[in-house]
N, C-alpha and C positions, 0 to 999 in steps of 0.2 A: 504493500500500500504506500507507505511513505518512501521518497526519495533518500533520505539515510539508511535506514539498514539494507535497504536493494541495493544501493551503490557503493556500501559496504563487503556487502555478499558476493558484490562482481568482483571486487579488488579481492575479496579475500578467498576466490572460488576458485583461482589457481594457483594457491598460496604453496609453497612445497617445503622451507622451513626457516626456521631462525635459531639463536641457541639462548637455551636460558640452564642457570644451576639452581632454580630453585625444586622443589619438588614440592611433589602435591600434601599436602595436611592429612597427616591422620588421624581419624578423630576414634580415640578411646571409648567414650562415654557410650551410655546406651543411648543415651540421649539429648543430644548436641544443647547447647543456651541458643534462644529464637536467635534467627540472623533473619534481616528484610533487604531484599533484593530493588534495587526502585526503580530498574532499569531491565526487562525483556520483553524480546520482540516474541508475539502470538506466530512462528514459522512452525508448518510443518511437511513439511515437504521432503522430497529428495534433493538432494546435491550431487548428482553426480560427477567424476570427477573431483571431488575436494580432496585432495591432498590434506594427509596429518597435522598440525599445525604447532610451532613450536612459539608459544607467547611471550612477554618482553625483547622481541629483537634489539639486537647489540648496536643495528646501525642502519639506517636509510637508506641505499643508493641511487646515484644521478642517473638519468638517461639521455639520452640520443634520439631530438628529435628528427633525423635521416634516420636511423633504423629503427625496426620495427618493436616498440616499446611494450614491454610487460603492463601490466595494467595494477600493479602492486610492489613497493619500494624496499621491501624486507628484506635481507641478508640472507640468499640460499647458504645455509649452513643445517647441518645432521645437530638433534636434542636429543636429549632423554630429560625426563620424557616429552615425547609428542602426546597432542589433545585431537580423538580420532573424531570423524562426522559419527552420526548413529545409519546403521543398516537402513537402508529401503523402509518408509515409513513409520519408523522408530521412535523418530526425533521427538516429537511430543510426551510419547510416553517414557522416555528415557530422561528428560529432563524432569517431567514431574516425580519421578521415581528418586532423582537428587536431591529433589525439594523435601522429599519426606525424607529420606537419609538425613539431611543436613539441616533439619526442620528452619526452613526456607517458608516464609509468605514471600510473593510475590507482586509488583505492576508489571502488567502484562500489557504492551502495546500493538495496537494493528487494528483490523478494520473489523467493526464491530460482529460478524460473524465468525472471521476468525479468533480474537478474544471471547467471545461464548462458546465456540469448543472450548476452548483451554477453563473457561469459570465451571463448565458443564462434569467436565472430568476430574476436577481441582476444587471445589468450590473454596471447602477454607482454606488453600491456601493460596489462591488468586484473588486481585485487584485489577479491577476490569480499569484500562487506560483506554483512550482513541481521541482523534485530532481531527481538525477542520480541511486537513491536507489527502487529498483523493486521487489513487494514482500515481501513476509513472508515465512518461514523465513527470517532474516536479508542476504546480501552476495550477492547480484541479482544485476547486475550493467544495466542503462540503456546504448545502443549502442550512442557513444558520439554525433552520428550525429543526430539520432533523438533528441538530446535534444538540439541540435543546432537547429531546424528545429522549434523545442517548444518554443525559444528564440528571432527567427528571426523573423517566419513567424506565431505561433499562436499563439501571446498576451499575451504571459508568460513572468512576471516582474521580478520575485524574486525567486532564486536557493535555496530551503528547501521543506520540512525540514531535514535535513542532521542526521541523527541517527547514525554515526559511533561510537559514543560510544556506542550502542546495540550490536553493533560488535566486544567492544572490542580493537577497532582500534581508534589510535590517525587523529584527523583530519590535520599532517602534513606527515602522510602516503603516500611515493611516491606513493602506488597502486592507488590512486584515484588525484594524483596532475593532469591530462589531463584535467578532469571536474574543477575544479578551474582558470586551465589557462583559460580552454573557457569563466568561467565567466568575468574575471580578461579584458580580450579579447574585451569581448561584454557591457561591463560596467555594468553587473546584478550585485543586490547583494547578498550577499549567507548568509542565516541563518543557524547557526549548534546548535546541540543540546550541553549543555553544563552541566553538574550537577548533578541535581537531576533527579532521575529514580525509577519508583514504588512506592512504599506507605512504605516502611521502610523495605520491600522483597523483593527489585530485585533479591537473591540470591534462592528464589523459584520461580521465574515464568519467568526469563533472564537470565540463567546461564551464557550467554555470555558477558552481560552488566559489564562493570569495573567502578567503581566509578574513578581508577585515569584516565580514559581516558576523564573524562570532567574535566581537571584541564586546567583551561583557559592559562594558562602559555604554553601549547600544542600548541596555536596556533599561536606561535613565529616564528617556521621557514616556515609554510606556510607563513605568512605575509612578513617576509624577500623574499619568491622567487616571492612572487606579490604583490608587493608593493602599486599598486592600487587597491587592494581588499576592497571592504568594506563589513565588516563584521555585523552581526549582532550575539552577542551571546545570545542565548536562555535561561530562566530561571536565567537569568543574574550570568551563573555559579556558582549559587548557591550549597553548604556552603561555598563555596570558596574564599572567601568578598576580602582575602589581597593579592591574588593573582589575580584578576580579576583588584583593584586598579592596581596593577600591569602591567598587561597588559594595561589596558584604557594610563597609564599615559605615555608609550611606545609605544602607536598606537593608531592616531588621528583619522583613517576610523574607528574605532571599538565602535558600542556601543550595550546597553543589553536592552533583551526586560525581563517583570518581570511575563512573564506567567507561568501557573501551579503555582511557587512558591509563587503568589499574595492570591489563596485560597489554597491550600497542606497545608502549613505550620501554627502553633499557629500564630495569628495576630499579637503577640507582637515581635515573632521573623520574621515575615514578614516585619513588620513596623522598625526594627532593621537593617534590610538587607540596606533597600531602602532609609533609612536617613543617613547609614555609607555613600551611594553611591553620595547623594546629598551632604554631611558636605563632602568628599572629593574632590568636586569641579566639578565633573562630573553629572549635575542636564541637562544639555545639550544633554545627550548621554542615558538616559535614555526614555526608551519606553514601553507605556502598551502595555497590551497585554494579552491575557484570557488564550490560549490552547483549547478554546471552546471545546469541544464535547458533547453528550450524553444530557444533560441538560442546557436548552434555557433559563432557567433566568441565568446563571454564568454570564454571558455580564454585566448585569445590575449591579446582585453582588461585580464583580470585578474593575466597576468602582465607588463603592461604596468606594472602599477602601483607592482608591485614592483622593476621592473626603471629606472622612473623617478625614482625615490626618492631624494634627493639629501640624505637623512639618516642611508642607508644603506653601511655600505661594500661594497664588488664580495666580500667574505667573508661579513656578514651578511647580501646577499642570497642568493647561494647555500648559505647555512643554510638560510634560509626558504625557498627554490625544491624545496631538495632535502634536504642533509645531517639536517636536524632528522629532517624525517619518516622517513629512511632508518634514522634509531638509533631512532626511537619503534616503526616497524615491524620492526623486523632485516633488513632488506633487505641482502643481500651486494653493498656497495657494487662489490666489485673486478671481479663481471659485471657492472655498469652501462656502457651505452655511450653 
């Protein structure tokens, strides 16, 4: 549905590997502490084709526009471990099968039918997400009222995922302020895409994609016309560290979830990101979150990373696993098990 994770899935659909040392978390317990996901896409389909995937690449590479360009910037290099697709039709059930392992709630984004499989098969542990963006190409608006309809009347929590950077378009663009007042309206809250886009070539495979349209400083005068917005920004506007402080320290509704950029990125500048974010005061506002798609262990992976974090204390990680998103959402912590 939305132009991000499609244009993500093309970049990462011939992905073949990168190296990372870290390894996957084992969790002892019978029964893990809640972690909330505030970031996956409703996929369930096949990939074929996908290549094993090897998370945190070490490094970007340049291309050659005269030859014939990869459509993904990752460092072919051999891991252990690699993170596999699931078999032919899997995908859905192999991730929610993670979810209760790793007792994971989830937001689940994508088009309103696809998100009701996933609430259908999951119920408690899905959060039905979906956005005013219709379509691939990027540019398809949904008609404001059905998404009023998906807000009021069919169990729809959470307004994303918002790819108007795909388009090019700043998220304070009058063309789309109607859908923001309706969230602003209805008390939802709205996740936008903020950042990072592609594997280090959004410029061969999203010609429309702007890197300055996810400069979180953008989302100043939307905030000024709805002042009870709460925001969630995606990929916690990643590279963007001193402007996103920026923003957080100017607007209290607003905080960042750290998906995609928690495996995309070398670990040391991952782990670089997410401790400027905490050492600047905002350890509060901060929310995991994977990007899931394609492959059913990243879940586990990505709250590895968290859980590894030797800058973090065993409180500010379960901020970030859980408590942040639990007050961003209203989630009634006291039924959490």
């Amino acid at each position: 549905m939305y132009s991000g994770p499609i244009s993500r899935f093309l970049c990462c659909a011939a992905l073949l590997s990168s190296c990372s040392r870290l390894s996957l978390a084992q969790n002892t317990e019978s029964k893990p502490a809640p972690v909330i996901d505030v970031h996956v896409h409703a996929m369930d389909a096949n990939f074929p084709g996908v290549a094993p995937m090897c998370p945190n690449t070490p490094k970007f590479t340049a291309s050659d526009p005269k030859a014939k360009e990869d459509p993904f910037g990752w460092v072919k290099e051999q891991c252990t471990p690699a993170l596999y697709p699931s078999a032919p039709g899997e995908y859905m059930k192999d991730v929610l099968a993670e979810m209760e392992r790793l007792n994971v709630t989830a937001v689940v984004f994508g088009e309103p039918k696809s998100v009701q499989k996933w609430k259908d098969a999951a119920s408690a542990r899905i959060i039905s997400g979906t956005s005013f963006q219709n379509g691939f190409p990027p540019g398809q608006r949904v008609p404001l009222e059905d998404l009023r309809k998906d807000f009021t009347t069919g169990g729809f929590k959470v307004m994303g995922e918002i790819g108007l950077q795909y388009e090019g378009i700043s998220p304070s663009d009058p063309s789309v302020d109607a859908y923001f007042a309706l969230a602003e309206e209805l008390d939802i809250p709205v996740a936008i895409h903020m950042g990072t886009g592609g594997s280090g070539r959004a410029n061969v495979m999203m010609p429309k994609f702007r890197g300055s349209m996810g400069n979180p400083l953008l989302l100043e005068e939307l905030l000024a016309r709805h002042p009870k917005l709460r925001v969630q920004v995606m990929h916690a506007g990643y590279p963007m560290i001193d402007n996103m402080l920026t923003l957080l320290q100017a607007n209290s509704h607003v905080y960042v979830d750290v998906a995609g950029l928690i495996w995309s990125y070398p670990i040391k500048e991952v782990n670089r990101y997410i401790e400027r974010l905490v050492d600047a005061g905002f350890e509060d506002r901060v929310m995991f979150g994977t990007d899931q798609l394609i492959w059913p262990k990243l879940m586990a992976y990505s709250i590895s990373i968290i859980q590894n974090a030797d800058y973090l204390t065993p409180q500010q990680k379960r901020d970030i696993l859980y408590n942040n998103a639990a007050r961003f959402l209203r989630i009634d912590t006291a039924q959490a098990k």
